[in-house]
N, C-alpha and C positions, 0 to 999 in steps of 0.2 A: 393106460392110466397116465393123466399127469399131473404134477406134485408142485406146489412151490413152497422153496425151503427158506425160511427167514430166522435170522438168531438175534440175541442181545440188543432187545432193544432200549434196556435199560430207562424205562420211563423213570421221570421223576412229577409230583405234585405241579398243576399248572401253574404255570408263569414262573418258572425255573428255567435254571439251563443246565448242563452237566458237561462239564470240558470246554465251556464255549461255545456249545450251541444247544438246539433245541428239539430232546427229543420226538416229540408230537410232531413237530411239522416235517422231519426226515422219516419219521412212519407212514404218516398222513400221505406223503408223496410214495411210498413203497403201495399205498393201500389205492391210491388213484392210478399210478401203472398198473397194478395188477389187475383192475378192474376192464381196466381199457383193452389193456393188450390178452391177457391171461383167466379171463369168465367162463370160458371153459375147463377151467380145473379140474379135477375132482376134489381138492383141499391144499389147504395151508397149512403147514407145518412150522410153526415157530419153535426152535430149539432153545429155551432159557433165559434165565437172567429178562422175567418181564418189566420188575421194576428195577431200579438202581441200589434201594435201600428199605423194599418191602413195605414201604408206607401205602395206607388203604387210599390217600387222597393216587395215589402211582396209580394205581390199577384202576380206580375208577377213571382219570382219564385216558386210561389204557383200555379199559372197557368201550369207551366215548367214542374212541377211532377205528378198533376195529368192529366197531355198529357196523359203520358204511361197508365192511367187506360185502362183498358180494359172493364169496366163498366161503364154503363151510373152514371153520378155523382149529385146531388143534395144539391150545400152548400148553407146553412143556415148562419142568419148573428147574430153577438154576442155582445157582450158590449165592446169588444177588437177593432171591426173592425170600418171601414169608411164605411156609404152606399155611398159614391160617388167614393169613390177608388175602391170600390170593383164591384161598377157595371163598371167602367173601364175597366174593365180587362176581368172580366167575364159580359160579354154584352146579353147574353142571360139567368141569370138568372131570373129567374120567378118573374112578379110583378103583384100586383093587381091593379087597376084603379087609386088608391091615389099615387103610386109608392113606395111604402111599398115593401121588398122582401119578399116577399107568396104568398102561390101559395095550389091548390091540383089539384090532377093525380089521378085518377083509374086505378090500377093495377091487374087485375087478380081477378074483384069484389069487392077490399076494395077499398075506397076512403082512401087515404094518405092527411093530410094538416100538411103542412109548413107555418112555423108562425113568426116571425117578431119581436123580443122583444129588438132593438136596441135603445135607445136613445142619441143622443149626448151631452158628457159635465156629462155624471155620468157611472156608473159601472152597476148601479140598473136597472133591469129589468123594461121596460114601456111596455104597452099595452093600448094605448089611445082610446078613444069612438069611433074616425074614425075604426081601428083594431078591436075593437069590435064587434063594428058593423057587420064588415066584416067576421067574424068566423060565429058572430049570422047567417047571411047569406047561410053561409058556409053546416054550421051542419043543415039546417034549408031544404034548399036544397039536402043534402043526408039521409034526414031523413028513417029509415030503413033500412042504408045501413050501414056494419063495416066499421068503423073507426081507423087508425094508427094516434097520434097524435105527432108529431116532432116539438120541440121546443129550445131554448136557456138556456131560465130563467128555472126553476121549478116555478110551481104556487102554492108553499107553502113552508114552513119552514120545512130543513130537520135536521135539531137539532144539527148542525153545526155554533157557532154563527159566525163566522168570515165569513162564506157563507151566512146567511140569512140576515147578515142586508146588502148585495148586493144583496137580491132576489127581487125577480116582488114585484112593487110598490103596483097593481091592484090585491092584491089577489082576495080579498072578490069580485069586479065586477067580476074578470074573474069566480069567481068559478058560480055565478049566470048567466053567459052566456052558461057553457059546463052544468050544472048542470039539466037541462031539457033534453038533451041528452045523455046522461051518458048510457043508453041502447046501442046507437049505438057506444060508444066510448069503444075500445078493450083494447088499448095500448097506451101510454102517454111515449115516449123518451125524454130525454133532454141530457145536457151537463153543462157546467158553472161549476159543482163541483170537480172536477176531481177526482172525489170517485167512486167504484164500489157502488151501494147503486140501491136496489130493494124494492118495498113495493106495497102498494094501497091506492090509495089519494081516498075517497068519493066512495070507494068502484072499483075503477079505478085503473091495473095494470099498475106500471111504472119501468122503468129502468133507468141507466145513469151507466157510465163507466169512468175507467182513461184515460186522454187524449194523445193524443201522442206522446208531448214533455213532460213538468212536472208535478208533482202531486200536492195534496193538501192532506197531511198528515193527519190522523186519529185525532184531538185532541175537546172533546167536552169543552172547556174553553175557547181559547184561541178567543179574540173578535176584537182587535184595528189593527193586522196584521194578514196577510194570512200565516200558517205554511206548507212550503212549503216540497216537495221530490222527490228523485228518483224511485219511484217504479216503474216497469216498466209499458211502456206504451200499450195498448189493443183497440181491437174491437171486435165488435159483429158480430156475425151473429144467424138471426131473420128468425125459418123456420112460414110460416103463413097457415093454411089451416083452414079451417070454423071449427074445433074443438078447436084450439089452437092455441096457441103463445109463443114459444118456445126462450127462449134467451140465445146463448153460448157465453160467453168472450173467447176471443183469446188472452193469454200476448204473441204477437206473437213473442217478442225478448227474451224471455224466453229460455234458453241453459241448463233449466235442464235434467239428462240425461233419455234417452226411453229403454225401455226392455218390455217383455213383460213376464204379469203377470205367465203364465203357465211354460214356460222355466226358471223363476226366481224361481218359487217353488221348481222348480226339484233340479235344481242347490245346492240353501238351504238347503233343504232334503239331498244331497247326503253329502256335507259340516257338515252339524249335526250329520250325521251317522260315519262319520271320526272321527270326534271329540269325539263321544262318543264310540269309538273301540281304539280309543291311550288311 
């Protein structure tokens, strides 16, 4: 199976910018590399935060870009977004019975779930008992089967304070609902930080990535505002087979320049050998 994982991309209404630049055109380019390089897929995974401020004109030209995908697409919803704008627009994303947006799919053997950690009226990641429940459910139902787990919030503190006192409300519940299955569970994505940042929660390999309009700068002090940046923006792509789980960042607007390593030696070599005959 392979996956590619995109977050935050924070649309706003056309002919806007947000921080200085412009989110469509930094998706637009995420959505013509992945076509080029990545049509192979089996899906897209966007983790959150689709518009900037939940406005229906956001997602409709949010809708507009990812037309051209060439990949089946799966957005997840964020602390950014509206869930009533967003099921607008996008009318067939996946809901569970309460109308929460989550959902899981079986792909090629693993179960995938998508998860739901929107609240209205705060930033902070929620996961209420009804959601619970429904994971409990979830995992409980594919017991003995791998697990990809695709989310918003992170479900713990990533030592970031300016990010963690806007992370899931529900640690300690959530971590006692995944925490019996933690066998079946492979891989744990999120989004919300706009950091490249990798590790293992409870013994749980996870990922997240910079978003693909703006960052959120390196600083472990800073706590009352979010220190924001340009670095550039990336995605993943996620190869899966029963031995592994494999995660490449793409900084796909990245113009640094390519040569290749063997012809660059010669090159060098021949350069140091002049140099050292004058």
């Amino acid at each position: 199976m392979k996956l590619i994982h995109l977050t935050d991309p924070h649309f706003v209404v056309s002919g806007r910018r947000l921080y200085g630049l412009d989110p469509r055109a930094r998706l637009d380019a995420a959505v013509a590399s992945i076509n080029a390089l990545h049509a192979d897929a089996d899906l897209v995974v966007i983790t959150g935060d689709l518009a900037h401020s939940g406005e229906p004109g956001a997602y409709e030209a949010l809708h507009e870009c990812l037309a051209a995908l060439t990949v089946p697409c799966v957005p997840l919803i964020g602390n950014h977004d509206d869930r009533a704008a967003l099921l607008e627009r996008f009318p067939d994303a996946p809901r569970d019975a309460d109308g929460f947006i989550q959902s899981a799919v079986d792909v090629d053997g693993t179960r995938l779930l998508f998860l739901d950690t929107n609240q209205p009226g705060t930033h902070m990641g929620w996961y209420c008992e009804t959601r619970m429940a429904w994971l409990a459910r979830q995992l409980e139902a594919g017991r003995g089967r791998p697990h990809l787990v695709f989310m918003h919030h992170p479900p713990f503190d990533i030592g970031l304070p300016s990010m963690d006192r806007i992370g899931l409300v529900q640690r300690a519940a959530f971590t006692e609902v995944v925490r019996p299955h933690l066998g079946d569970l492979r891989h744990l994505f999120f989004g919300h930080v706009h950091r490249p940042i990798s590790g293992s929660w409870l013994g749980l390999p996870f990922s997240t990535l910079r978003g693909t309009n703006h960052q959120v700068r390196l600083d472990f002090v800073a706590e009352d505002d979010i220190p924001g940046s340009h670095e550039p923006p990336a995605y993943a792509v996620v190869n899966v087979d029963a031995q592994r789980v494999v995660v490449h960042t793409h900084d796909y607007l990245d113009a640094s320049p390519t040569f290749w390593l063997g012809e660059q030696a010669e090159v060098d070599r021949a350069a140091s050998a002049l140099a050292a005959a004058s």
